[in-house]
C-alpha positions as CSV (number, residue, x, y, z in Angstrom):
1,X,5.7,31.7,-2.8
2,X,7.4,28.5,-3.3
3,X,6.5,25.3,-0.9
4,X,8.8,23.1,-2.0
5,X,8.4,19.3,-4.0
6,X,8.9,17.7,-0.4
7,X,5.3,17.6,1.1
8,X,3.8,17.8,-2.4
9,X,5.9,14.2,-2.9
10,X,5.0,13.2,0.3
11,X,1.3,13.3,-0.1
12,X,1.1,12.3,-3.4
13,X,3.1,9.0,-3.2
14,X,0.5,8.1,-0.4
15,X,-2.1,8.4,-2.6
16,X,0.0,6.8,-5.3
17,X,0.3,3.4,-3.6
18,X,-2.7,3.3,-2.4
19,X,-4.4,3.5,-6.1
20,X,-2.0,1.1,-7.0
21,X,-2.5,-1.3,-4.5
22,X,-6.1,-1.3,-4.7
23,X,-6.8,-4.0,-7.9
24,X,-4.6,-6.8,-6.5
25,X,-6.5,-7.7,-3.7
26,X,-9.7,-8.3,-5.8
27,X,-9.1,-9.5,-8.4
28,X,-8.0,-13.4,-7.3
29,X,-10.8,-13.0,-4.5
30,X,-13.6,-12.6,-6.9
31,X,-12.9,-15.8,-8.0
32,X,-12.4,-17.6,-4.6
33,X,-15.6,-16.2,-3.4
34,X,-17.5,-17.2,-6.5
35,X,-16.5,-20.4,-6.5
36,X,-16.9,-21.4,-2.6
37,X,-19.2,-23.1,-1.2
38,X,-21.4,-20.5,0.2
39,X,-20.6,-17.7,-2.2
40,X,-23.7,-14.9,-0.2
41,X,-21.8,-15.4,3.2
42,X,-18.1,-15.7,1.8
43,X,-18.7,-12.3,-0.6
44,X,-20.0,-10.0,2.4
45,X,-17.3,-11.1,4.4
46,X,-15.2,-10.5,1.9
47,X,-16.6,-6.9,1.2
48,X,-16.6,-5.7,4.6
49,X,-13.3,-6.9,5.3
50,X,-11.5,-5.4,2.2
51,X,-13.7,-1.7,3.3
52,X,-12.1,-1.7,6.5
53,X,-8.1,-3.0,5.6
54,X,-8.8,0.2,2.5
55,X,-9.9,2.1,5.5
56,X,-6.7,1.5,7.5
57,X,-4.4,1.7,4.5
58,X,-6.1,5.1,3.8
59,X,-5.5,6.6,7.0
60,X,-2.4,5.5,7.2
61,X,-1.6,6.9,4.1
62,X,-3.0,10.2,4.4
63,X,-2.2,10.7,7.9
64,X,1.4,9.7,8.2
65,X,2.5,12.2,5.8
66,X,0.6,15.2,7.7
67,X,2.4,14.3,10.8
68,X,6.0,14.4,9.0
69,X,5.2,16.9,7.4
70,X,4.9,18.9,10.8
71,X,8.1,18.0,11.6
72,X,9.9,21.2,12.9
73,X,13.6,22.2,10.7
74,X,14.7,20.2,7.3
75,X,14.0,16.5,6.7
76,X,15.5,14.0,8.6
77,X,18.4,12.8,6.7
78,X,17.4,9.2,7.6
79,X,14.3,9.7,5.8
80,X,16.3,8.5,2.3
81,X,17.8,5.6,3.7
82,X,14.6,4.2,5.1
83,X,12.8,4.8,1.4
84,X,15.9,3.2,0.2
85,X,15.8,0.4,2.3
86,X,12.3,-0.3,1.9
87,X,12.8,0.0,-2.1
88,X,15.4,-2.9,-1.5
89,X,12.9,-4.7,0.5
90,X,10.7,-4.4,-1.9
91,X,12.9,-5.7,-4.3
92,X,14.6,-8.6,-2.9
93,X,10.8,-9.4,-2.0
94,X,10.0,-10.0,-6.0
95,X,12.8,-11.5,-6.8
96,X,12.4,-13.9,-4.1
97,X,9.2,-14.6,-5.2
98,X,10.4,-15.3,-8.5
99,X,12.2,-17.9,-8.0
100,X,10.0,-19.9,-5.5
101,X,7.2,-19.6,-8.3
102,X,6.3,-23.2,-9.5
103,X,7.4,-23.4,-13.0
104,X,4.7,-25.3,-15.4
């Protein structure tokens, strides 16, 4: 009874990016909110802002694959160009940011 790697890939690189994704966005904001002004309001509306944008990015990434995935016949064949397009985004996007960095 063979599925297939397509849905299994589909779900799991949801997950995938949004485990990856998760550390970046704390990291630099711990130290912003510690060092503000008013640290106790600045930290809770840090916290319940980051809940609800993990909240969205969860949903969306659990819930877009389910609805390809019900997608009646074989993949759409523009489904490769659009992950290769947004892997060239992606791309372009780092090196671009690269080279605006300030160099010390």
């Amino acid at each position: 009874m063979s599925v297939g790697w397509g849905p299994l890939l589909g779900e799991l690189t949801a997950f995938a990016a949004i485990v990856a994704f998760s550390p970046f966005s704390v990291i630099p904001a711990i130290a912003l909110v510690v060092h503000s002004e008013r640290p106790k309001p600045t930290g809770l509306a840090f916290v319940a802002g980051w809940l609800l944008g993990k909240a969205a990015i969860t949903v969306v990434g659990v819930e877009v694959p389910r609805r390809l995935d019900g997608l009646d016949g074989p993949t759409p064949y523009w489904t490769a160009w659009l992950r290769l397009g947004l892997g060239i985004a992606t791309i372009a996007a780092v090196v671009w940011y690269w080279f605006k960095a300030p160099t010390s």
